[in-house]
C-alpha positions as CSV (number, residue, x, y, z in Angstrom):
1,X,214.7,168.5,141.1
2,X,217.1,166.3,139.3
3,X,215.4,163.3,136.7
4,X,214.4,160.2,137.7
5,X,216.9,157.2,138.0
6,X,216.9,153.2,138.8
7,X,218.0,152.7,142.5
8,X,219.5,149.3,143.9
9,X,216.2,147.8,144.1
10,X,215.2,148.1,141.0
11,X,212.2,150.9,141.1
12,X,212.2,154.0,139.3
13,X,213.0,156.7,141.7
14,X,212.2,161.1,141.6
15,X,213.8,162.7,144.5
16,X,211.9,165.6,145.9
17,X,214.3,166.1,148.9
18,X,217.7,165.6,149.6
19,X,220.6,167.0,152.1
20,X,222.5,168.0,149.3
21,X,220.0,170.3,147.5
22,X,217.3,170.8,150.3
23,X,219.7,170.9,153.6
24,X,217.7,168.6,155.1
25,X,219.7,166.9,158.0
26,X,217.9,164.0,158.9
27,X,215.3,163.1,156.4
28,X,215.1,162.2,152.5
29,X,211.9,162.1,149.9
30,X,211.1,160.3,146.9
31,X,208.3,159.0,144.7
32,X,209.4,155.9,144.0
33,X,207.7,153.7,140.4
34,X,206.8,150.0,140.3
35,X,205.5,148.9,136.8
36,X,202.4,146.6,136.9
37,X,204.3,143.1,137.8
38,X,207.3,144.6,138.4
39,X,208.7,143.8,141.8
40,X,211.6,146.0,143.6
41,X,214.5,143.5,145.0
42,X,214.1,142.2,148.3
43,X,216.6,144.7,150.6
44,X,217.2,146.7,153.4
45,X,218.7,149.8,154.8
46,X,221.1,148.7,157.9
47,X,220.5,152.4,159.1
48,X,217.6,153.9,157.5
49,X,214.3,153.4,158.7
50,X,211.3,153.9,155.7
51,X,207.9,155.0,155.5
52,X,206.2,154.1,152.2
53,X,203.1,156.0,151.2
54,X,200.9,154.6,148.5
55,X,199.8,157.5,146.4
56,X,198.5,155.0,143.4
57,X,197.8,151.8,142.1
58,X,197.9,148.2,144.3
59,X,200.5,146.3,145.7
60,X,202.3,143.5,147.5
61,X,204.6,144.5,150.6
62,X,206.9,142.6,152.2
63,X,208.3,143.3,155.2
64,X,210.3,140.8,157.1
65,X,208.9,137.8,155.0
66,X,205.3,139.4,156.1
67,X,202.9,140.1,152.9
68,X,200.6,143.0,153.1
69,X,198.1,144.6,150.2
70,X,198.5,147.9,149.7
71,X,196.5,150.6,148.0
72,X,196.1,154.7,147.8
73,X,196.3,156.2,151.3
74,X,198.4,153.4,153.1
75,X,201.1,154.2,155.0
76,X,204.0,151.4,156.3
77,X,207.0,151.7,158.5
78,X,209.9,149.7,157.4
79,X,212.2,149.6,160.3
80,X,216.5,149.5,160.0
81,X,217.8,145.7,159.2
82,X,214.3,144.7,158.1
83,X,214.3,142.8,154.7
84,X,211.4,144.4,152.2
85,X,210.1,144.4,148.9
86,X,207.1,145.9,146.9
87,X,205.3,144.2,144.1
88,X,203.2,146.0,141.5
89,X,199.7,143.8,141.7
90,X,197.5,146.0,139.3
91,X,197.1,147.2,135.8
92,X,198.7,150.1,136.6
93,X,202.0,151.4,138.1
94,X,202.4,151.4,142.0
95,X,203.4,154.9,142.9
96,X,204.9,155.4,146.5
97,X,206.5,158.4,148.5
98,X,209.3,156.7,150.2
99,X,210.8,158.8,153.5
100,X,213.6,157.9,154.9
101,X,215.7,158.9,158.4
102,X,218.1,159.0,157.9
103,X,218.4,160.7,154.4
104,X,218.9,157.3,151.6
105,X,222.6,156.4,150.5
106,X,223.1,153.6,148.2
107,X,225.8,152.2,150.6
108,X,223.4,151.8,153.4
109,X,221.2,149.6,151.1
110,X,221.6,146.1,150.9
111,X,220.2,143.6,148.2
112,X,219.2,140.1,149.9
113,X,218.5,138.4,147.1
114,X,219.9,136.8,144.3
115,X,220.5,139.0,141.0
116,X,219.3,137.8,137.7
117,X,220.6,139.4,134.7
């Protein structure tokens, strides 16, 4: 396993499996870090569909400009072309396993919002 890095969307990301290491064909993992009211960038994968598994903490989902709270044990499918984000909502960090088919490439991701630096 490689360190963890910042994707596009601004969370904190440790892959666990990937084609190039693994030899997975159609699937990637990750654990993927929101801090407490820390929000990822509203995106989406043109290609990818995502399942996000809340191992810890609480959040804020969005999916298609629909807001869900989410907790340990929920799971979410975030279908291809649908615009998401995930907000950190507790006193501690939001901790999700992210899958996605097929495997994540930064040039299948698309930020749909505005960029403040």
């Amino acid at each position: 396993m490689t360190g963890e890095y910042r994707t596009l969307d601004g969370s904190r990301i440790l892959e666990l499996i990937r084609p190039d290491r693994e030899g997975s064909t159609n699937l990637s993992l990750a654990r993927a870090t929101i801090e407490p009211g820390r929000s990822t960038l509203r995106h989406l994968h043109r290609e990818a569909e995502e399942v996000y598994y809340v191992l810890s903490g609480e959040g804020a989902l969005e999916i298609s400009l629909q807001v869900e709270r989410v907790g340990p044990g929920d799971a979410w499918l975030i279908p291809p072309g649908a615009e998401h984000r995930v907000t950190c909502v507790g006193a501690e960090p939001l901790v999700i396993l992210c899958a996605c088919s097929p495997p994540y490439r930064h040039e299948d991701t698309k930020i749909t919002e505005p960029v403040i630096t």
